[in-house]
C-alpha positions in Angstrom: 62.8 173.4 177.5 65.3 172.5 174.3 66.9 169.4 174.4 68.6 169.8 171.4 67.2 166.8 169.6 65.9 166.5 166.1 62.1 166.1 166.2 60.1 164.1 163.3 57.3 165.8 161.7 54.3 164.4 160.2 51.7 166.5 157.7 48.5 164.6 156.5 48.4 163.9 153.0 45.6 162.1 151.3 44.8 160.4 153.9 48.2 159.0 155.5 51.0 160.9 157.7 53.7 161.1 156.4 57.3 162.4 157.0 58.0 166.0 156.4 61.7 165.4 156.3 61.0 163.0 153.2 59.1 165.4 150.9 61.3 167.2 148.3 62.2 170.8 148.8 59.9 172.4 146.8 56.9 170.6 149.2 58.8 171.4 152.7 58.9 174.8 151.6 54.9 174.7 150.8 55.0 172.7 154.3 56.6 176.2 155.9 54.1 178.2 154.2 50.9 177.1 155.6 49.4 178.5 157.9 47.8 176.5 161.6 44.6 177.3 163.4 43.0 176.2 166.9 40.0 174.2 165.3 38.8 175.0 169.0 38.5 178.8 168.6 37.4 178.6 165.1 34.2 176.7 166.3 33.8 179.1 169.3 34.1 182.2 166.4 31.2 180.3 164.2 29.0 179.1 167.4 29.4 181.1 170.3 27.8 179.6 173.4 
């Protein structure tokens, strides 16, 4: 469902979560670039049951 609304974003950095929407361009764009995992799977892939 879209409702149209701006979300906030928050990335970890050093320790604190900050604001995507406050980093400078060149950081938002490193933001875009990184890639997410499922820490879930990735421990199911390195200790199966």
């Amino acid at each position: 469902m879209k409702c149209g609304e701006k979300t906030e974003v928050y990335s970890r950095v050093t320790g604190y979560f900050r604001p995507v929407a406050n980093w400078n361009k060149g950081k938002q764009a490193e933001f875009s670039d990184r890639k997410t995992y499922d820490v879930t799977r990735a421990a199911a892939v390195v200790m199966p049951k």
